[in-house]
C-alpha positions in Angstrom: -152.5 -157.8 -71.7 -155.4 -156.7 -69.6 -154.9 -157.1 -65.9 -158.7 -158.8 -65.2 -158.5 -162.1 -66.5 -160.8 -163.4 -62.9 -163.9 -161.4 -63.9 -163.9 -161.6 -67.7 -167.8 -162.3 -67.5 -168.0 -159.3 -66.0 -166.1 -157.4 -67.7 -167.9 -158.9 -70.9 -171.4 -157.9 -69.1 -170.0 -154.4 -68.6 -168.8 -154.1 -72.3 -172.2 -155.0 -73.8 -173.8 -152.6 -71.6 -171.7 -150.0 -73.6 -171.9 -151.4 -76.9 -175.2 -152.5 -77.0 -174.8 -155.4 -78.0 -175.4 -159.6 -77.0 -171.9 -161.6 -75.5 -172.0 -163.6 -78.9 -171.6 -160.8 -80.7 -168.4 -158.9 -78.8 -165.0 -159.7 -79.4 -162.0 -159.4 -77.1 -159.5 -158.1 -78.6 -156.0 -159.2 -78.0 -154.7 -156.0 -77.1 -155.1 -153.6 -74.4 -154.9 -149.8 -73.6 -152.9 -149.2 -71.0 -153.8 -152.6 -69.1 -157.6 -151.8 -69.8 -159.2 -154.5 -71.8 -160.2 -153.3 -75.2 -163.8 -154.9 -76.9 -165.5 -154.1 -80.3 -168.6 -154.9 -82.0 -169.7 -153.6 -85.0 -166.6 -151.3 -85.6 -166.8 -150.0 -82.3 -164.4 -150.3 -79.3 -163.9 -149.7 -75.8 -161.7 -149.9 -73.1 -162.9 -151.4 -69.6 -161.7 -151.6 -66.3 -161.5 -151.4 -62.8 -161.4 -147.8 -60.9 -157.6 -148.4 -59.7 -157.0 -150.2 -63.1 -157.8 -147.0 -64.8 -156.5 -144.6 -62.8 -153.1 -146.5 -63.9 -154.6 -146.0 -67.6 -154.8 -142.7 -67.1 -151.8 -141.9 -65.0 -149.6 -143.9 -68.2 -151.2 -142.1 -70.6 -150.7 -138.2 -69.3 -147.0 -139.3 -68.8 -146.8 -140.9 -72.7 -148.5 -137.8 -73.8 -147.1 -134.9 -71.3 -145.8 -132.7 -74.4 -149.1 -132.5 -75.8 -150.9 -131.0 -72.3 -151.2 -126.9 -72.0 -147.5 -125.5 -71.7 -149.1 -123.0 -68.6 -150.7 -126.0 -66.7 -147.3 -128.1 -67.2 -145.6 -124.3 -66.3 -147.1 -124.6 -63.2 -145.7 -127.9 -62.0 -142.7 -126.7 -62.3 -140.2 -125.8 -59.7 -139.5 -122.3 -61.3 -143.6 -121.8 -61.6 -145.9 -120.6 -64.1 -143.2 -117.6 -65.5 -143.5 -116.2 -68.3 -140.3 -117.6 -69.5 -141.0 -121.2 -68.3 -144.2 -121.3 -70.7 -142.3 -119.9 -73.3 -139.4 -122.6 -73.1 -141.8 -125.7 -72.6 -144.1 -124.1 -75.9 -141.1 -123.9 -77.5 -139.9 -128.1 -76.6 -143.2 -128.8 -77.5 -143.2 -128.0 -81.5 -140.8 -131.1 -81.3 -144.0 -133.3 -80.5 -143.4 -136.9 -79.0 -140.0 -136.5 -79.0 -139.8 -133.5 -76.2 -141.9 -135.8 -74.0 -139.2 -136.9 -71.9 -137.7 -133.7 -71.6 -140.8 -132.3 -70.5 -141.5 -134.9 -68.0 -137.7 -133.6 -66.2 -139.4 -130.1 -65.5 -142.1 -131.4 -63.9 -141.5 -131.4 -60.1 -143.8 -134.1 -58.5 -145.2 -135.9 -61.7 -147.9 -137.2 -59.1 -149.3 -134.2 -57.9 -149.0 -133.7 -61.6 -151.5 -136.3 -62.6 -153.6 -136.1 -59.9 -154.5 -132.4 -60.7 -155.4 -133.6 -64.3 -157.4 -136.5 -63.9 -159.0 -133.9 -61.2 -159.4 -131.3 -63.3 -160.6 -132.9 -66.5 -161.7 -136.4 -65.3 -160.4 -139.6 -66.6 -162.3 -139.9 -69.9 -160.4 -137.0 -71.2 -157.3 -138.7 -71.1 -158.5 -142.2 -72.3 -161.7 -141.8 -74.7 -160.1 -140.2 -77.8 -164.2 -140.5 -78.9 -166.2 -138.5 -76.9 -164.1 -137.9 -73.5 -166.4 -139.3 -71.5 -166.4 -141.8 -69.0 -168.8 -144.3 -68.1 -169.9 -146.1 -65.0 -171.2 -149.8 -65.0 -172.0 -151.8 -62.1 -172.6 -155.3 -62.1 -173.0 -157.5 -59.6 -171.8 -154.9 -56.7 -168.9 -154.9 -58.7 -168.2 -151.1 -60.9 -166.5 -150.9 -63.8 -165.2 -148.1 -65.9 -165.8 -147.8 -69.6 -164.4 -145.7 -72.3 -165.1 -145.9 -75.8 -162.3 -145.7 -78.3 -163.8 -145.1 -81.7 
């Protein structure tokens, strides 16, 4: 369940900001991604959240999907480094898709410094807008919200 349940006006202002759409029309769905509240209207959805809410989003989502993230960049997280050898072994866990994940998340030394450098390098909307990557700022009343739209 999303975490918010104090500012769900707000959060319902934010999401028709995004969606274009009136309160009426948006619906709350009853589940979440990765504690961000999901809403849709008209076949579209999106997550919304706080800035600490989704850097949790994010942070549980590089961890769920770690096999799936450049075997050089995971490489150089490692203790051993960015050899040649290292890339070669995690390439080779990775053609086992989700189920190397844990495996791969072993090799990485501080998983952390790990995220941090991702959500740094490529910004949160990569890692939770499987639509368009992007993230989207919303403030309303002095209060900011981060969007990102699903489908």
């Amino acid at each position: 369940m999303c975490q918010i349940e104090l500012s769900v006006s707000r959060l319902e202002q934010a999401a028709t900001q995004v969606l274009g759409c009136d309160v009426e029309e948006l619906t709350k769905e009853s589940y979440d991604m990765y504690g961000l509240c999901v809403f849709s209207d008209c076949g579209q959805e999106v997550a919304i959240g706080t800035d600490e809410e989704a850097d949790k989003a994010a942070a549980e989502y590089i961890k769920d999907s770690v096999w799936s993230i450049r075997s050089e960049y995971i490489a150089s997280h490692t203790k051993r480094g960015a050899s040649n050898d290292m890339i070669k072994a995690i390439t080779a866990l990775q053609e086992a898709c989700e189920d190397c994940n844990d495996d791969i998340l072993c090799l990485i030394e501080d998983i952390d410094e790990f995220i941090k450098d991702a959500i740094s390098a490529d910004g949160r909307g990569t890692f939770l807008s499987p639509f368009d990557s992007e993230e989207t700022e919303i403030d309303i009343d002095g209060e900011t919200f981060y969007a990102y739209r699903l489908n």
